[in-house]
N, CA, C and O atoms as a Tinker XYZ file with bonds, in Angstrom:
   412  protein
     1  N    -45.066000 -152.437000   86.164000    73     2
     2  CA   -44.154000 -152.847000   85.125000    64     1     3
     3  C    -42.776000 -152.200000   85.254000    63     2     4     5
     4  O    -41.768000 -152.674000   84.730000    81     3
     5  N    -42.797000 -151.300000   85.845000    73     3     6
     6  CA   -41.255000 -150.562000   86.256000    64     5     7
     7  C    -40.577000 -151.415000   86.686000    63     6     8     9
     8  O    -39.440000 -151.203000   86.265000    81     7
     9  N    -40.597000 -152.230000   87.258000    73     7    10
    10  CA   -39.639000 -153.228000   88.065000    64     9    11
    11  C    -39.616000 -154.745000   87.893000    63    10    12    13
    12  O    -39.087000 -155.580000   88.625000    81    11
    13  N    -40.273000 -154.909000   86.819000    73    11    14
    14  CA   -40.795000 -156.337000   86.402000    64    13    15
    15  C    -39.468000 -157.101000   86.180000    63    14    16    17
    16  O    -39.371000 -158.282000   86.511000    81    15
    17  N    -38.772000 -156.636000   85.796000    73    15    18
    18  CA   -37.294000 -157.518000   85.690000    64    17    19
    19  C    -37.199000 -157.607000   86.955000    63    18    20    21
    20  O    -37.068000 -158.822000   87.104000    81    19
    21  N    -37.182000 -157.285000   87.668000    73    19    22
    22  CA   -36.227000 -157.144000   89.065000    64    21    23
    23  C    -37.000000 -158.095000   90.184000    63    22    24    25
    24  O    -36.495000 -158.451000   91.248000    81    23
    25  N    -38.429000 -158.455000   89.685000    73    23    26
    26  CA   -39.236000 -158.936000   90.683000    64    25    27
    27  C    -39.227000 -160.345000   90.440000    63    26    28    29
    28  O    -39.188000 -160.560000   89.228000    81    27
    29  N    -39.249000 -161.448000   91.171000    73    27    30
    30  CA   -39.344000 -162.809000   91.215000    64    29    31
    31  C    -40.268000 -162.810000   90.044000    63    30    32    33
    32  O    -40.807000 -161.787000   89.622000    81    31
    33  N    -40.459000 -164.218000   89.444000    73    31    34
    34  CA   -41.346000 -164.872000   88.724000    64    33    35
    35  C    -42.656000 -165.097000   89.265000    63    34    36    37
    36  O    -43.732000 -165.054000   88.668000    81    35
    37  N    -42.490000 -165.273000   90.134000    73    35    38
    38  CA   -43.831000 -165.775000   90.925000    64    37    39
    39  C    -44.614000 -164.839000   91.738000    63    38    40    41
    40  O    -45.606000 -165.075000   92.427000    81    39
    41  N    -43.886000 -163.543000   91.499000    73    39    42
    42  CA   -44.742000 -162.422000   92.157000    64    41    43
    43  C    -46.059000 -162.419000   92.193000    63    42    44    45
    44  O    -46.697000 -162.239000   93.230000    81    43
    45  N    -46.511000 -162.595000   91.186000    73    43    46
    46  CA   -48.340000 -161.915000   90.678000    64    45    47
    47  C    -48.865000 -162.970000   91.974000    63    46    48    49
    48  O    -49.714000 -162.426000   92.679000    81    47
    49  N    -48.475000 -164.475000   92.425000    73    47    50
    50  CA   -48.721000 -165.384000   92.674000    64    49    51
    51  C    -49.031000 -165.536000   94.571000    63    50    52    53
    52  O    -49.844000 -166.175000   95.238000    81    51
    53  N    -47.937000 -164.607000   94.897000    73    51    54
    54  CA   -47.554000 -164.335000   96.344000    64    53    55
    55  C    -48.646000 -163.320000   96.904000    63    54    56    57
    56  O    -49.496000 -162.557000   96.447000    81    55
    57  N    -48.196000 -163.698000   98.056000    73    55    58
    58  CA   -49.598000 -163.026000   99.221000    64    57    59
    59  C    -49.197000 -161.678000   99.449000    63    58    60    61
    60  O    -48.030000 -161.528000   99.088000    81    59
    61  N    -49.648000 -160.761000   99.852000    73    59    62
    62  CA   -49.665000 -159.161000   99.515000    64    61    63
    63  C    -48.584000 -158.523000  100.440000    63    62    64    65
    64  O    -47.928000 -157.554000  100.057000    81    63
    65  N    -48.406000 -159.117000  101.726000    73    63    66
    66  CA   -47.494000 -158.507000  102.253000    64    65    67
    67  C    -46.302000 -158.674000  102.033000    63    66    68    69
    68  O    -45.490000 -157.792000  102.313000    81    67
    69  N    -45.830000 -160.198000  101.316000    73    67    70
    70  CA   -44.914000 -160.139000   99.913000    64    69    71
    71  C    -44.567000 -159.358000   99.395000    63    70    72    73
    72  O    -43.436000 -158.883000   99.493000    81    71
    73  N    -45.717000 -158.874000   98.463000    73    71    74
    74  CA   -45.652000 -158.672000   97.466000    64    73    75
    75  C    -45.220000 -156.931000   97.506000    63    74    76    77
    76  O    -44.790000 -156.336000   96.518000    81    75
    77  N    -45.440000 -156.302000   98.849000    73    75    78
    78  CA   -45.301000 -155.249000   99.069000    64    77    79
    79  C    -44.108000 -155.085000   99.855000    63    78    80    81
    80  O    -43.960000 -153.945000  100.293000    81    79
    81  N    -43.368000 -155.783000  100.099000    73    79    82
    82  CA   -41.997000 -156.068000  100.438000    64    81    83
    83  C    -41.009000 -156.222000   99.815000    63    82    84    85
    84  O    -39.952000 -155.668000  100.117000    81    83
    85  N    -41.197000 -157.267000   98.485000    73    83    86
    86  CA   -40.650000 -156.795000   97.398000    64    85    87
    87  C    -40.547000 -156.001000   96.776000    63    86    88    89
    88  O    -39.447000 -155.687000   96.320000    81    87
    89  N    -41.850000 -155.237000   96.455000    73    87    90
    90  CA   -42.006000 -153.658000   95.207000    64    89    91
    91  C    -41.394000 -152.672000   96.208000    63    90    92    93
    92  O    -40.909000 -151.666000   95.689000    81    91
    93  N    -41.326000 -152.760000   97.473000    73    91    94
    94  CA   -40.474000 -151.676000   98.248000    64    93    95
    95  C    -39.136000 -151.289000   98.430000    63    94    96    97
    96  O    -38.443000 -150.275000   98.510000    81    95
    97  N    -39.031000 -152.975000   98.474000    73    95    98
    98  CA   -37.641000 -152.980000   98.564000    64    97    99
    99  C    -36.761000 -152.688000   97.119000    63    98   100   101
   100  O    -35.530000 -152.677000   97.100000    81    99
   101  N    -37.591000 -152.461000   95.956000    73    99   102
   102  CA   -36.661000 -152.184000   94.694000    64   101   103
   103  C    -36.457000 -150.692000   95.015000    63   102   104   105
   104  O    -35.558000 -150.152000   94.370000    81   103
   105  N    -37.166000 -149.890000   95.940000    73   103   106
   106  CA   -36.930000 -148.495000   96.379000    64   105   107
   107  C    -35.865000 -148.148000   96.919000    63   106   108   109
   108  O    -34.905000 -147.553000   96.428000    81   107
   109  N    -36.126000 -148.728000   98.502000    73   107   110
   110  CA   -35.060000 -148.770000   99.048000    64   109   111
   111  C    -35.162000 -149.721000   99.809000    63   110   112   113
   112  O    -36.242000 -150.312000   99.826000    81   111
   113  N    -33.809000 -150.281000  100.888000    73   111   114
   114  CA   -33.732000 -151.412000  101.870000    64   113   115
   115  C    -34.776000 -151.353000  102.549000    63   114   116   117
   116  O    -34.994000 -150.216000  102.966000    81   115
   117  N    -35.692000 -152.286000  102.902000    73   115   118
   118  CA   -36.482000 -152.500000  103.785000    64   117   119
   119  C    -36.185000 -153.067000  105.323000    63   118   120   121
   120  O    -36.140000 -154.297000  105.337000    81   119
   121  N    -35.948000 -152.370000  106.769000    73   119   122
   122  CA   -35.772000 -152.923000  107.276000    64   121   123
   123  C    -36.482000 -153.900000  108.303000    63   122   124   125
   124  O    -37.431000 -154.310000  107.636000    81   123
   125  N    -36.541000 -154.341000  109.209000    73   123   126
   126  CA   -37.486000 -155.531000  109.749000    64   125   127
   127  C    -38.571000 -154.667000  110.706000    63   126   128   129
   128  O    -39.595000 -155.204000  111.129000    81   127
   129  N    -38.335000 -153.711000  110.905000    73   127   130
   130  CA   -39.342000 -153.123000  111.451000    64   129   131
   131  C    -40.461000 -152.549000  110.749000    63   130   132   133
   132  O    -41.566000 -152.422000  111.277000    81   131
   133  N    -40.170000 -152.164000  109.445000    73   131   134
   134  CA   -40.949000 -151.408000  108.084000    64   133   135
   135  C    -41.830000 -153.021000  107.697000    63   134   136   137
   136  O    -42.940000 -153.113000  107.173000    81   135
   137  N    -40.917000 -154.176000  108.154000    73   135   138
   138  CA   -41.283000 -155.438000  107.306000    64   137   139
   139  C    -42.914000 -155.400000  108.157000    63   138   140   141
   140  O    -44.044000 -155.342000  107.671000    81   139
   141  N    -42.518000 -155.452000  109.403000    73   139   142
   142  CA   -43.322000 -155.822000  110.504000    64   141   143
   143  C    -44.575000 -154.470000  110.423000    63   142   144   145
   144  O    -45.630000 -154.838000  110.940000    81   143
   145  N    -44.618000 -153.089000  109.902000    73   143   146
   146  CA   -45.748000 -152.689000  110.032000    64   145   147
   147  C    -46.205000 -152.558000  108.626000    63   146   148   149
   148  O    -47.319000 -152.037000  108.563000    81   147
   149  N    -45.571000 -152.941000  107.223000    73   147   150
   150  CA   -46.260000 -153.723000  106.670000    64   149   151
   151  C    -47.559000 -154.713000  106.612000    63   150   152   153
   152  O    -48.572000 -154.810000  105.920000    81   151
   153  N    -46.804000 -155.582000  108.031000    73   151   154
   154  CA   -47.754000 -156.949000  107.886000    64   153   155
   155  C    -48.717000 -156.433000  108.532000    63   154   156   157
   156  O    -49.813000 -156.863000  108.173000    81   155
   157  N    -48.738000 -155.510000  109.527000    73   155   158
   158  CA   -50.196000 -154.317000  110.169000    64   157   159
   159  C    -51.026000 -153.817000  109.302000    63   158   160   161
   160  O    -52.156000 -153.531000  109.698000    81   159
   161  N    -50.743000 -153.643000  108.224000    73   159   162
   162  CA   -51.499000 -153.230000  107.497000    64   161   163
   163  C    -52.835000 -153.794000  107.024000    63   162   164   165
   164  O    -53.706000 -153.275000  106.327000    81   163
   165  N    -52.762000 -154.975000  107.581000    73   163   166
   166  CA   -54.739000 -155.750000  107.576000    64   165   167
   167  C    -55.445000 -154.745000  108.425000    63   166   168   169
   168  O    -56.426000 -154.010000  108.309000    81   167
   169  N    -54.925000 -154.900000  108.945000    73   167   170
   170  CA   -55.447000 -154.476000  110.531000    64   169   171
   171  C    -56.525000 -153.307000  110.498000    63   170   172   173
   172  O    -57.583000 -153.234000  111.123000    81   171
   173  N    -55.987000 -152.452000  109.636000    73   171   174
   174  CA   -56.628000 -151.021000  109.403000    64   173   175
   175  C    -57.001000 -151.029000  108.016000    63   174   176   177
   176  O    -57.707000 -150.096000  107.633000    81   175
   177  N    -56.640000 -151.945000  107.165000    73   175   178
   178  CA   -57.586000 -152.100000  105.949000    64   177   179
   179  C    -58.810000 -152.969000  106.382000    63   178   180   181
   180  O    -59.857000 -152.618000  105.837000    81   179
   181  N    -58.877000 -153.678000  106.958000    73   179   182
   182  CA   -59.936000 -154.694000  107.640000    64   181   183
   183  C    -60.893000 -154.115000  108.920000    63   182   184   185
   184  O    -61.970000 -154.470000  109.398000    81   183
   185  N    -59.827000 -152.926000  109.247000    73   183   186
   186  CA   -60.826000 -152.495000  110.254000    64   185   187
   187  C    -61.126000 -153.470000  111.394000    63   186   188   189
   188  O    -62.188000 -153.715000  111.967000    81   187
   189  N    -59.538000 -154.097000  111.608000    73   187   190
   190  CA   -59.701000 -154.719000  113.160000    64   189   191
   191  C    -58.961000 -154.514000  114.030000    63   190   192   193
   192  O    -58.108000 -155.274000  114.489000    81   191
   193  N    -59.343000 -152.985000  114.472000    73   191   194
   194  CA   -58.480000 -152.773000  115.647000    64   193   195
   195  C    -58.953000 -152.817000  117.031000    63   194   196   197
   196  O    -58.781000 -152.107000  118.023000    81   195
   197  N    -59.554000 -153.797000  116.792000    73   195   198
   198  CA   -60.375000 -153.333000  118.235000    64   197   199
   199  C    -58.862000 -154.003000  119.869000    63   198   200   201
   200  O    -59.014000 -153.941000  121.089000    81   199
   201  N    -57.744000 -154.493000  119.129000    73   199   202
   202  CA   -57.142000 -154.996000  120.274000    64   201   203
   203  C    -56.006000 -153.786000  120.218000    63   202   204   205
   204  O    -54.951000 -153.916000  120.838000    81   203
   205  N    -56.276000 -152.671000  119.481000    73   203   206
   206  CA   -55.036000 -151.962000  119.227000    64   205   207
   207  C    -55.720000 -150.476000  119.846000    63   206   208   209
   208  O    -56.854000 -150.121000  119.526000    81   207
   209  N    -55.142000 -149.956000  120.457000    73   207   210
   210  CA   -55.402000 -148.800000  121.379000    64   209   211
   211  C    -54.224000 -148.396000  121.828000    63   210   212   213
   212  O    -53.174000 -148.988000  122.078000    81   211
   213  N    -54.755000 -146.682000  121.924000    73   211   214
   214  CA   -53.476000 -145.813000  123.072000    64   213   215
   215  C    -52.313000 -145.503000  121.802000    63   214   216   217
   216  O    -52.308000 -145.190000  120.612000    81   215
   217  N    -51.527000 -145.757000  122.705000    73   215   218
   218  CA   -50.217000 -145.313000  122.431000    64   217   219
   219  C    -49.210000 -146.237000  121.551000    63   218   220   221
   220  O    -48.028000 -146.036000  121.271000    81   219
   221  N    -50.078000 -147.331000  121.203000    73   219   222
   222  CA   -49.537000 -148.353000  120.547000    64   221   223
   223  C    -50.265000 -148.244000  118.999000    63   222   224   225
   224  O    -49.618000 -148.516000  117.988000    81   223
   225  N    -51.624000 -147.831000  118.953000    73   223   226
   226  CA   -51.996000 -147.342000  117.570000    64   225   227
   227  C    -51.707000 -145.724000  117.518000    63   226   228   229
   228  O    -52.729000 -145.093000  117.251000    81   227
   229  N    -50.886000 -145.160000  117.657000    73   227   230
   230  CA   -50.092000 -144.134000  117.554000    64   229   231
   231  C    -49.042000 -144.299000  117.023000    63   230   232   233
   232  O    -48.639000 -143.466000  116.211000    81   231
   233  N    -48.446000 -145.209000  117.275000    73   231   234
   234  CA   -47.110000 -145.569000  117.165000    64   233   235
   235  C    -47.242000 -145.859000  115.612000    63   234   236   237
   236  O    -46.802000 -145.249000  114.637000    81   235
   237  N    -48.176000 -147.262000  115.758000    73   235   238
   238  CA   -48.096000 -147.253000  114.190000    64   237   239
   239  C    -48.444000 -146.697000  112.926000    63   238   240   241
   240  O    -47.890000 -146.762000  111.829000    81   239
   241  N    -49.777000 -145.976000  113.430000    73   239   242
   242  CA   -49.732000 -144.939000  112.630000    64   241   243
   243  C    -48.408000 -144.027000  112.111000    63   242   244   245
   244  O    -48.258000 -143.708000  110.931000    81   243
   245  N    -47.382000 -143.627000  113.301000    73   243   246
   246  CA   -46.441000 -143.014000  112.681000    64   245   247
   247  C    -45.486000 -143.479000  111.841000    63   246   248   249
   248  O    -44.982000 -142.865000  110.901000    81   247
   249  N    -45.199000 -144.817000  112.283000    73   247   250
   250  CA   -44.398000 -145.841000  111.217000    64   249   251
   251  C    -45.476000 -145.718000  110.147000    63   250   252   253
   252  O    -44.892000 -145.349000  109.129000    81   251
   253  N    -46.586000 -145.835000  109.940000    73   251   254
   254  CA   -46.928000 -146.149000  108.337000    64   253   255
   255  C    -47.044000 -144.848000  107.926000    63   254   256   257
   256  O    -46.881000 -144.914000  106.707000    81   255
   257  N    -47.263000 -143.497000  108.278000    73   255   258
   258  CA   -46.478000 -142.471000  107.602000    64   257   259
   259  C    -45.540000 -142.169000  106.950000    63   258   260   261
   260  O    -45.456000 -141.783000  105.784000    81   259
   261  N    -44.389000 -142.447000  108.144000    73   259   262
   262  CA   -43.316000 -142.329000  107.794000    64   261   263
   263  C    -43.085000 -143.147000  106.445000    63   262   264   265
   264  O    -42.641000 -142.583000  105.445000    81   263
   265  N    -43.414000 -144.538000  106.465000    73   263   266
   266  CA   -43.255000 -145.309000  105.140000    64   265   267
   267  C    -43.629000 -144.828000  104.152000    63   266   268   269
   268  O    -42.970000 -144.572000  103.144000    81   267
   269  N    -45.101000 -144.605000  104.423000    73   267   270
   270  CA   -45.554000 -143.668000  102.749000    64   269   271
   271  C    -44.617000 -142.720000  102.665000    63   270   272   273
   272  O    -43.810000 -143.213000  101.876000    81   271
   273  N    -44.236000 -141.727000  102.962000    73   271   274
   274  CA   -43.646000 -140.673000  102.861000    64   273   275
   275  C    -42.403000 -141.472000  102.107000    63   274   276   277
   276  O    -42.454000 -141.543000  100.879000    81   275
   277  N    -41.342000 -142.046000  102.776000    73   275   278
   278  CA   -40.459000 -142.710000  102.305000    64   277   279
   279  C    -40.550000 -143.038000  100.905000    63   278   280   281
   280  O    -39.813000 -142.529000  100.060000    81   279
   281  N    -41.650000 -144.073000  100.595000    73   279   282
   282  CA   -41.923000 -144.487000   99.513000    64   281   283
   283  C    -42.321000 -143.388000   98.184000    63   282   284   285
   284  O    -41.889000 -143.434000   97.033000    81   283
   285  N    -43.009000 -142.693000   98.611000    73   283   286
   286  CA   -43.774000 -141.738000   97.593000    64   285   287
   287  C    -42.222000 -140.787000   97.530000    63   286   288   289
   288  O    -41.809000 -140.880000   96.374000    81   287
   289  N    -41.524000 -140.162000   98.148000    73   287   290
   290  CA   -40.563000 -139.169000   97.674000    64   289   291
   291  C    -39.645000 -140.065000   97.355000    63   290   292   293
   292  O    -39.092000 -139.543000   96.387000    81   291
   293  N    -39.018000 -141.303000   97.594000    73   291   294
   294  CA   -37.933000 -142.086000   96.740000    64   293   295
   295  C    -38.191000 -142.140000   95.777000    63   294   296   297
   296  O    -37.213000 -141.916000   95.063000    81   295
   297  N    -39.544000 -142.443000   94.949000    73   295   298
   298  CA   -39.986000 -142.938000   94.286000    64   297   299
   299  C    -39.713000 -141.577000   93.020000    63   298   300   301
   300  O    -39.274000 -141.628000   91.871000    81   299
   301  N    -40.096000 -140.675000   93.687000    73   299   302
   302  CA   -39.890000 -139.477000   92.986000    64   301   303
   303  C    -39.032000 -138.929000   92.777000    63   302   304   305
   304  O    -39.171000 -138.001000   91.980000    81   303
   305  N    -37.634000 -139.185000   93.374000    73   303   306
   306  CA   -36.122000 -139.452000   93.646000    64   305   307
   307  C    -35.737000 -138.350000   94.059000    63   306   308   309
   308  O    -34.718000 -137.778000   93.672000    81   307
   309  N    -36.866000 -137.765000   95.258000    73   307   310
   310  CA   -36.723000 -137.017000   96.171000    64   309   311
   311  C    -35.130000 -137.305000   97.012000    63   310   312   313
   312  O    -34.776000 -138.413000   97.417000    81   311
   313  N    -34.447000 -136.224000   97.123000    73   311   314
   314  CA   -32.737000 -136.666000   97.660000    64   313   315
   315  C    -32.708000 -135.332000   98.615000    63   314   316   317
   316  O    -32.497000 -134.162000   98.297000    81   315
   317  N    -32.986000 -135.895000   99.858000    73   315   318
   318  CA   -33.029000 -135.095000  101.209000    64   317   319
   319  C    -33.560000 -135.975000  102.412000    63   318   320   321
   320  O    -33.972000 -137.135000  102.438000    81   319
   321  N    -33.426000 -135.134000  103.280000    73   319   322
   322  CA   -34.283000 -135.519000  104.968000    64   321   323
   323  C    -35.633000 -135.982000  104.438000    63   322   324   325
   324  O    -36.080000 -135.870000  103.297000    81   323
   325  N    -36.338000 -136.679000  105.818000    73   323   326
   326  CA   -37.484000 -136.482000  105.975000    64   325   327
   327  C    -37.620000 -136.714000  107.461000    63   326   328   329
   328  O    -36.716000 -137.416000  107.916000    81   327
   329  N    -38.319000 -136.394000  108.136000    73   327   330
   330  CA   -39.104000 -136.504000  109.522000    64   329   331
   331  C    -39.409000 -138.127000  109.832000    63   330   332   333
   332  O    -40.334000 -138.715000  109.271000    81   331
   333  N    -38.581000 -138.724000  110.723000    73   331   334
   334  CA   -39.045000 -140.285000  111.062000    64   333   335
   335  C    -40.124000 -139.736000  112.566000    63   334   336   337
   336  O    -39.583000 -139.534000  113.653000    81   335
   337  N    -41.334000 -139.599000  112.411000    73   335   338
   338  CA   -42.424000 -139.202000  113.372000    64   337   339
   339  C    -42.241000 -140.344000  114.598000    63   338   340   341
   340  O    -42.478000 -140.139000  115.789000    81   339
   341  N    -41.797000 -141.500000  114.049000    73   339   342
   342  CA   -42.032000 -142.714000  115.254000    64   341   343
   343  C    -40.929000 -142.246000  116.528000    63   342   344   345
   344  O    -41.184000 -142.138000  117.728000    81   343
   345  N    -39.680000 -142.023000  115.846000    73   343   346
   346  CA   -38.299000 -141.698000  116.148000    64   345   347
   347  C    -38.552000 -140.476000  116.928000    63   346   348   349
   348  O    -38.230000 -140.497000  118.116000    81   347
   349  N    -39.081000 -139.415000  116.434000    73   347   350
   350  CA   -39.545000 -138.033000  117.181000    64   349   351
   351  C    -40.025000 -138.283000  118.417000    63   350   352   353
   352  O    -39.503000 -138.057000  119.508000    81   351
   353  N    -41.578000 -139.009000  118.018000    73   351   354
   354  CA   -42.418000 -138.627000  119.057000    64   353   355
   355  C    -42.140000 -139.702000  120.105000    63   354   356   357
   356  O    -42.757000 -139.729000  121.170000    81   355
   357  N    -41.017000 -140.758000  119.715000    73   355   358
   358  CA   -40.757000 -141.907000  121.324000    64   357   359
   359  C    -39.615000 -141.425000  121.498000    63   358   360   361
   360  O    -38.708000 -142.204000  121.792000    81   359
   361  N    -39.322000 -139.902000  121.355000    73   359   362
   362  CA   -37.354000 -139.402000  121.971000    64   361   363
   363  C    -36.643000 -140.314000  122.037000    63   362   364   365
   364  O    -36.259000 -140.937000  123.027000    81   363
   365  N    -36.241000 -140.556000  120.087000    73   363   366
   366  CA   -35.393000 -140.961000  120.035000    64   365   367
   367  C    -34.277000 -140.070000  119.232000    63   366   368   369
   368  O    -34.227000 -139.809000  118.030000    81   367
   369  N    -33.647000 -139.798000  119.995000    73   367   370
   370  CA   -32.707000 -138.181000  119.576000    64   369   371
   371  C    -31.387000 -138.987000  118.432000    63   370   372   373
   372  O    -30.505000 -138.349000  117.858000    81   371
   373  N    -31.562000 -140.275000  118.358000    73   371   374
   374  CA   -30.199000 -140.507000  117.799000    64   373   375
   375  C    -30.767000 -140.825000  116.146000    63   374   376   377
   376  O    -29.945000 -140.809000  115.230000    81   375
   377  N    -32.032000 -141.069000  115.912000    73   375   378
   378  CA   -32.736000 -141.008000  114.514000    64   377   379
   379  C    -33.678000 -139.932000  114.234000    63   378   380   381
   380  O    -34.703000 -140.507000  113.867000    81   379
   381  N    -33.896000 -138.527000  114.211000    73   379   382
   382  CA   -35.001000 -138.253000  114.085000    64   381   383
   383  C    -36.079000 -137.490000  112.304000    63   382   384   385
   384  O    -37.092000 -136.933000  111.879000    81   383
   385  N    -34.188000 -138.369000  111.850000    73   383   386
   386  CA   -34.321000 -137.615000  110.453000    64   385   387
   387  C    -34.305000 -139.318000  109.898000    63   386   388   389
   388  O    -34.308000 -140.311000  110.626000    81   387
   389  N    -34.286000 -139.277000  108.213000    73   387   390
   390  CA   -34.501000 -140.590000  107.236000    64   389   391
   391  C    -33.616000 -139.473000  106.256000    63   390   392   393
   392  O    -33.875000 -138.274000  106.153000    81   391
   393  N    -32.471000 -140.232000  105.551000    73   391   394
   394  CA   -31.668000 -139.712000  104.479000    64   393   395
   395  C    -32.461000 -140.624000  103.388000    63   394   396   397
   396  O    -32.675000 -141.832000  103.492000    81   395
   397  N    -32.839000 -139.787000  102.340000    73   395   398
   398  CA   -33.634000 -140.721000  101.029000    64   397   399
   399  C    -32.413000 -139.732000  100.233000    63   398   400   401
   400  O    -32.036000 -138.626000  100.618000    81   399
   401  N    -31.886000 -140.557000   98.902000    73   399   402
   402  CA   -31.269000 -140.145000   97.801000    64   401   403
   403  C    -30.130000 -140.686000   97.825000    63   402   404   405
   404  O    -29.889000 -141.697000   98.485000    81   403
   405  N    -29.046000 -139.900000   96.895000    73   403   406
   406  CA   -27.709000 -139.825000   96.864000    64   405   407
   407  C    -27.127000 -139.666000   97.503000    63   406   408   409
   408  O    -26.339000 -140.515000   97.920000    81   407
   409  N    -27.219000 -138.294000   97.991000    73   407   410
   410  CA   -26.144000 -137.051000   98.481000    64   409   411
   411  C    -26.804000 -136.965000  100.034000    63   410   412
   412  O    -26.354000 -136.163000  100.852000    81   411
């Protein structure tokens, strides 16, 4: 109900990875990569990973960290760094932080 103004009409109505795209995005911008391990998220609620191995269910694991994390301290209007793990652990030296807040 926090965001019920802000959310389409037809929310209750829409399919989940919707629906979790929207309630995120009243947080903060969602970008297409967050969109995309979103939609992963069957995968490991369903318990079908059997085509996902190595270094590629690593990966996403760290993106959906990183998201919770994101989500749960915005939410809390946590205003600092946080650790982007995906960004870290594939050396990527030019992101390895996430600015959440104001300041």
């Amino acid at each position: 109900n926090l965001f019920k103004a802000e959310l389409p009409k037809d929310y209750t109505s829409t399919g989940n990875i919707k629906k979790y795209t929207l309630l995120f995005g009243q947080l903060f911008p969602i970008s297409e990569d967050e969109v995309q391990t979103i939609e992963l998220r069957n995968v490991f609620l369903h318990g079908d990973i059997k085509d996902i191995s190595g270094e590629e269910m690593v990966h996403l694991m760290q993106k959906q960290i990183t998201l919770i994390y994101k989500l749960i301290l915005t939410y809390v209007k946590f205003d600092g760094y946080i650790i982007d793990h995906f960004a870290l652990n594939t050396k990527n030296p030019a992101s390895p932080f996430i600015k959440l807040g104001n300041n």
